[in-house]
C-alpha positions in Angstrom: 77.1 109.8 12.4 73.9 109.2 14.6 75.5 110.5 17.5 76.3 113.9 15.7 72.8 114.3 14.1 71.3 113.4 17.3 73.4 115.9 19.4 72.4 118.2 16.4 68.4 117.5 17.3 69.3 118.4 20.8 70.5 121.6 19.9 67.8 121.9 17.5 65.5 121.6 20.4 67.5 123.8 23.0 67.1 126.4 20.3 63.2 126.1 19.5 62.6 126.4 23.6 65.0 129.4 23.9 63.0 130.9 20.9 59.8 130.8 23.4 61.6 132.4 26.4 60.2 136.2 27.0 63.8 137.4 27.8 64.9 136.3 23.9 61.7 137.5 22.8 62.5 141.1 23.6 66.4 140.9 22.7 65.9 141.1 19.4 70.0 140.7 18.3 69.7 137.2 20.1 66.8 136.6 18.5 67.3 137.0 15.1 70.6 134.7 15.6 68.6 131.9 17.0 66.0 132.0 14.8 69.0 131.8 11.7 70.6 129.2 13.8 67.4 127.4 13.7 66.5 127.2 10.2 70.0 126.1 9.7 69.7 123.0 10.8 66.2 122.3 10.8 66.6 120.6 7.4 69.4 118.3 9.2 66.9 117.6 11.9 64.3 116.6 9.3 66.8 114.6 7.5 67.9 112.5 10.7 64.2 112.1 11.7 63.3 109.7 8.4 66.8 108.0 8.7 66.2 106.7 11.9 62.7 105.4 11.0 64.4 104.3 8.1 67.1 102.2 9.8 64.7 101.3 12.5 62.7 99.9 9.6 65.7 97.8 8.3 66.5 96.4 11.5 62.7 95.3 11.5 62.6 93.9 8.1 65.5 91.6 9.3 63.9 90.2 12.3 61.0 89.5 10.1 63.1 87.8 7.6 65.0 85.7 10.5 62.5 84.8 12.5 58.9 84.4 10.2 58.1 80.9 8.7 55.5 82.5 6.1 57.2 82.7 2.8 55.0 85.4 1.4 55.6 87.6 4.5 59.5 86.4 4.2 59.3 87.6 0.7 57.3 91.0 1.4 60.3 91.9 4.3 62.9 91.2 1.5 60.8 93.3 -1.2 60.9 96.2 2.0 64.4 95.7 3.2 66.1 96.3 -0.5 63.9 98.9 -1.2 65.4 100.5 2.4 68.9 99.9 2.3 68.8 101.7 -1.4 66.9 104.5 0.8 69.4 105.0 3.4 72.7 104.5 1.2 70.9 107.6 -0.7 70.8 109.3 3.0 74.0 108.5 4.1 75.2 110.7 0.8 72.4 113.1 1.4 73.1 113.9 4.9 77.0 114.1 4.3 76.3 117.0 2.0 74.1 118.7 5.0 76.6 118.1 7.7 79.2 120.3 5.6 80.4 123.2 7.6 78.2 126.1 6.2 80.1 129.8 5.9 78.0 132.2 8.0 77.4 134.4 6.1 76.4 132.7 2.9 72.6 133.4 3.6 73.6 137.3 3.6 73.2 139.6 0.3 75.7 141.4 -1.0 77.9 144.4 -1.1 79.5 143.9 -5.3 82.8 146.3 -5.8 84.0 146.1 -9.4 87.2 148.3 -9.9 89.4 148.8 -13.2 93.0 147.7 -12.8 95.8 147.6 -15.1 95.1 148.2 -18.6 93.9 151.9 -18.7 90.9 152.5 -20.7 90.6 149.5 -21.6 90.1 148.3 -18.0 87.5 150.9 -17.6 85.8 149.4 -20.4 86.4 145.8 -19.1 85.2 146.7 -15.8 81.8 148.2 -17.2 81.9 144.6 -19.2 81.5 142.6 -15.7 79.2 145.1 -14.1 76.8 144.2 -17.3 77.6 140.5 -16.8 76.7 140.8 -13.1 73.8 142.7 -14.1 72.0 140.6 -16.2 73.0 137.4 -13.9 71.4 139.0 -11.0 68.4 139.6 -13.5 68.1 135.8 -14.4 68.1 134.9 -10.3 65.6 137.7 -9.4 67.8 139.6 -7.4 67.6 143.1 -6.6 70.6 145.1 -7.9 70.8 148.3 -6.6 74.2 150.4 -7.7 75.1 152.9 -4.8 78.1 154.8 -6.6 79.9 154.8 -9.6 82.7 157.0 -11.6 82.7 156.4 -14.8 85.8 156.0 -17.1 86.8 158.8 -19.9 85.7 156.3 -22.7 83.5 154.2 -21.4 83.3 152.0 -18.4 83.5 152.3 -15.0 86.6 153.2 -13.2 85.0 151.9 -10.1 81.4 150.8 -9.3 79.2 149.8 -6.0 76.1 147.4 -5.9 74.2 146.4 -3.7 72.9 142.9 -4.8 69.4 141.1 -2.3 68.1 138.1 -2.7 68.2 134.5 -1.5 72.0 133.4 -1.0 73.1 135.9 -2.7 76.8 136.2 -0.7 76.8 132.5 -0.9 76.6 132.4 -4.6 78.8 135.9 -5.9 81.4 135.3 -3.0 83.3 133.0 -5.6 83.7 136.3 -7.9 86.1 138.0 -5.6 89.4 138.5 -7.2 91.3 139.5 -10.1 89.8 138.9 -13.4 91.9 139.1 -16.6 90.9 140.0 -19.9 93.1 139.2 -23.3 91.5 141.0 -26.3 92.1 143.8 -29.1 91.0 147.0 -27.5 89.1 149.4 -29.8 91.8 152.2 -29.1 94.6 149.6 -30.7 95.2 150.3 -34.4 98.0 148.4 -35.1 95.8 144.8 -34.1 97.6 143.6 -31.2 96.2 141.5 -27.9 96.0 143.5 -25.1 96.2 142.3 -21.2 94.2 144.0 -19.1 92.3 143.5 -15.5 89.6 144.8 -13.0 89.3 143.5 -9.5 86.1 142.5 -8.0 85.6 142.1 -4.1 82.4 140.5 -3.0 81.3 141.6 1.1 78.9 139.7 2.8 76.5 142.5 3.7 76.5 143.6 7.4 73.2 144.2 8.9 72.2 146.7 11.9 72.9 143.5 14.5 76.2 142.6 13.0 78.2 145.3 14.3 77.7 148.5 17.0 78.3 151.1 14.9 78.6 154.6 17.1 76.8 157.4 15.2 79.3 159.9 16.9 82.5 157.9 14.9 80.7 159.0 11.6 81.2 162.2 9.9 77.9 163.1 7.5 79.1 165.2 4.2 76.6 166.5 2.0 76.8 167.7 -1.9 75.8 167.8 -4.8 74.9 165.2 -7.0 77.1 165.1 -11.0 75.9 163.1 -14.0 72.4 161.4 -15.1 69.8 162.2 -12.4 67.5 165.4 -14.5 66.9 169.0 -12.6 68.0 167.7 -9.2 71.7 167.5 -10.6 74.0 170.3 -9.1 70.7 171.8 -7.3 70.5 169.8 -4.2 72.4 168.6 -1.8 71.6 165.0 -2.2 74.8 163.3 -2.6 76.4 162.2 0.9 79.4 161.2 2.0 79.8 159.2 5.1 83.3 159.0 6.7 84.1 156.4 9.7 86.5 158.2 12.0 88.1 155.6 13.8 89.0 153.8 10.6 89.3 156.3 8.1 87.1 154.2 6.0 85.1 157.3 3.2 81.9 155.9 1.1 79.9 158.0 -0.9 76.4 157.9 -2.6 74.6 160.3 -5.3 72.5 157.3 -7.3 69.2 158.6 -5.6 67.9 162.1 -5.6 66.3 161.6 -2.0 69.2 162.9 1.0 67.5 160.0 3.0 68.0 157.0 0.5 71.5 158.0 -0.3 72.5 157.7 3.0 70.9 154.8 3.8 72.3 152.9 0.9 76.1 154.5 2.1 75.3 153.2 5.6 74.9 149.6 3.8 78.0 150.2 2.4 79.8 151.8 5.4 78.7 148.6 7.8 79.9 146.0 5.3 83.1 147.6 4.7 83.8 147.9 8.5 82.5 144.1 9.1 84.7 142.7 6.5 87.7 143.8 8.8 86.2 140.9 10.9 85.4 138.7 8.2 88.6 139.2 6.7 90.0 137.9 9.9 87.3 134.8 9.6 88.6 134.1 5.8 92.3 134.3 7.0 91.6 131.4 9.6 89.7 129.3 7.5 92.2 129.5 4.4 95.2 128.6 7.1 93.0 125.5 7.2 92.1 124.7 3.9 94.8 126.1 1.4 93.2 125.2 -2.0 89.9 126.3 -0.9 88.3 128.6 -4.0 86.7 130.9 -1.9 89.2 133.3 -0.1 87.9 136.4 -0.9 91.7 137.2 -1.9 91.3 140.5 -4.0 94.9 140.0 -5.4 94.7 136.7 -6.7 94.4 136.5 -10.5 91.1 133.8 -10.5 89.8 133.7 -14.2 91.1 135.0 -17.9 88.7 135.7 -20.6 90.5 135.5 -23.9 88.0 137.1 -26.7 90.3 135.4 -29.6 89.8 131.9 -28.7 86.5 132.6 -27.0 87.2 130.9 -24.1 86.8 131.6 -20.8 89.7 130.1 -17.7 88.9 130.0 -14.1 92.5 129.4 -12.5 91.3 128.0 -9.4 90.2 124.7 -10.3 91.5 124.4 -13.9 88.3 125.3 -15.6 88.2 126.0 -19.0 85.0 127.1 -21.3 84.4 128.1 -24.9 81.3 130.2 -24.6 82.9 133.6 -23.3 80.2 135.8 -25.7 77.1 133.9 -23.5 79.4 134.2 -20.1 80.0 137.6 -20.5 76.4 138.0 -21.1 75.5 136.7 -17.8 75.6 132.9 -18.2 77.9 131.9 -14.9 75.8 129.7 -13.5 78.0 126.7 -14.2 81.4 128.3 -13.3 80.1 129.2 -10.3 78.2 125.5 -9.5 81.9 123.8 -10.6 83.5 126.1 -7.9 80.6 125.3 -5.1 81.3 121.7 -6.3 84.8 121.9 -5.5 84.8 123.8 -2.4 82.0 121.1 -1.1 84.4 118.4 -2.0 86.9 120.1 0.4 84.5 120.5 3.2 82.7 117.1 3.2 86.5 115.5 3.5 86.7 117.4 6.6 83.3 117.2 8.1 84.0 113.3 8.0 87.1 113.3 9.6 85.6 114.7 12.6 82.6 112.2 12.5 
């Protein structure tokens, strides 16, 4: 393990003198990749810095021990030595957990898709259900949640909705929501009492910025109309609404949520640059999962990952068996701890292989 952390240090350092070069300086792509690169592992670096003085320490505490004839230093070396070893067997655990591959895009924010699925209505409804749960989660992290477009369902709901979610680790944290999410419940239209099956997907995409991807202004067709629904006299008036379309890949996103031309567009070009980078990523997720077959995270749109049953008020996330009885305070935004037993499980996975390669 010393040999990878210090090879890691080198790096570490190659990186911080590259940073000071004129010619990075002015590429600003490169730049903003080393500088991410670089606060990636400078907590590693930091790490292997006090575990060397720390087994550097031991090593000295045992010559002391071997070779002094003072029984109070003897005893001091001993008092030291313990107090070490406990030291580094808590950084040999520590620095496992930093040496974990990292996904690279964790540190991105966050493109959130929630569409209604099978169930009619009532997936409308169940939809609009997880936007509010996603909502008020984002709320409790501080994160900015910003919907881009939404159609609304005929009695209630959403039949599909767009948010764009910033913050710290915010792809990192809702990637785990990608999927198909179940709900089993008596819908209001049922008279006769019966349970009801009904779904909404949700597709979390690591959010593209400017330096992810070339995009060619001339591949993009600009549409402009007017806004429908909330939004006062500027409603039907002005042509506010826009609608980009990517040529090349047929890829259409629209946005009317502002009343400013300029701010609709720039929260469709969000949307159009994530959509068009998760081609690649897809590719990224597809590699990966060839790799690791039970890992929770595949951004897998079709897979059914969690069930929330309103009759025995629990709440079942498929993927690693996880079952809850507080579905009224989940739905009302409380995930953290499904989403900290996933991040627990895919860790598990990763640390196995980040110390077969050590």
């Amino acid at each position: 393990m010393i040999e990878k952390l210090a090879a890691i240090k080198n790096r570490f350092n190659e990186i911080a003198e590259q940073m000071s070069d004129p010619e990075v300086i002015s590429d600003m792509k490169k730049f903003v990749q080393l500088n991410k690169d670089y606060k990636e592992l400078e907590p590693i670096v930091e790490a292997y810095n006090e575990y060397k003085d720390v087994v550097e320490n031991i090593a000295s505490s045992k010559e002391i021990i071997a070779e002094e004839t003072d029984d109070d230093f003897i005893a001091m070396a001993k008092e030291e030595l313990s107090t070490l070893v406990k030291r580094k067997e808590e950084m040999d655990e520590e620095i496992r957990v930093l040496l974990i591959p990292k996904d690279p895009q964790d540190a991105k924010n966050a493109i959130l898709e929630i569409r209604a699925g099978t169930g009619g209505d009532e997936a409308s409804i169940f939809a609009g259900d997880l936007y509010r749960m996603y909502q008020k989660y984002c709320e409790s992290k501080g994160w900015k949640f910003e919907t881009v477009d939404i159609t609304e369902g005929t009695v209630g709901g959403f039949k599909e909705v767009i948010v764009n979610v910033s913050g710290k680790e915010v792809y990192g944290t809702l990637k785990y929501e990608s999927g198909v999410h179940r709900v089993q419940r008596v819908p209001q239209t049922e008279t006769q009492g019966r349970v009801h099956t009904s779904a909404a997907t949700v597709a979390v995409l690591p959010e593209a910025e400017e330096f992810d991807i070339d995009l060619n202004p001339g591949d993009i067709r600009k549409d402009t109309y007017c806004s429908s629904g909330p939004g006062g006299q500027s409603v039907n008036t002005t042509y506010s609404a826009i609608r980009l379309t990517h040529i090349p890949s047929g890829i259409v996103v629209t946005c009317q949520d502002e009343k400013s031309q300029l701010k609709n567009f720039d929260k469709a070009m969000k949307v159009l640059r994530s959509r068009i980078y998760e081609i690649e990523h897809k590719k990224y997720l597809d590699e990966i999962s060839d790799q690791r077959k039970t890992m929770v995270s595949t951004g897998d749109r079709s897979a059914k990952i969690r069930t929330y049953n309103y009759s025995q008020g629990r709440v079942t996330d498929h993927r690693i068996g996880l079952t809850l009885y507080n579905l009224n305070n989940i739905i009302d935004g409380d995930i953290q701890e499904i989403i900290d037993k996933l991040q627990m499980a895919e860790n598990a996975e990763r640390l196995k292989e980040s110390e077969s390669s050590l």
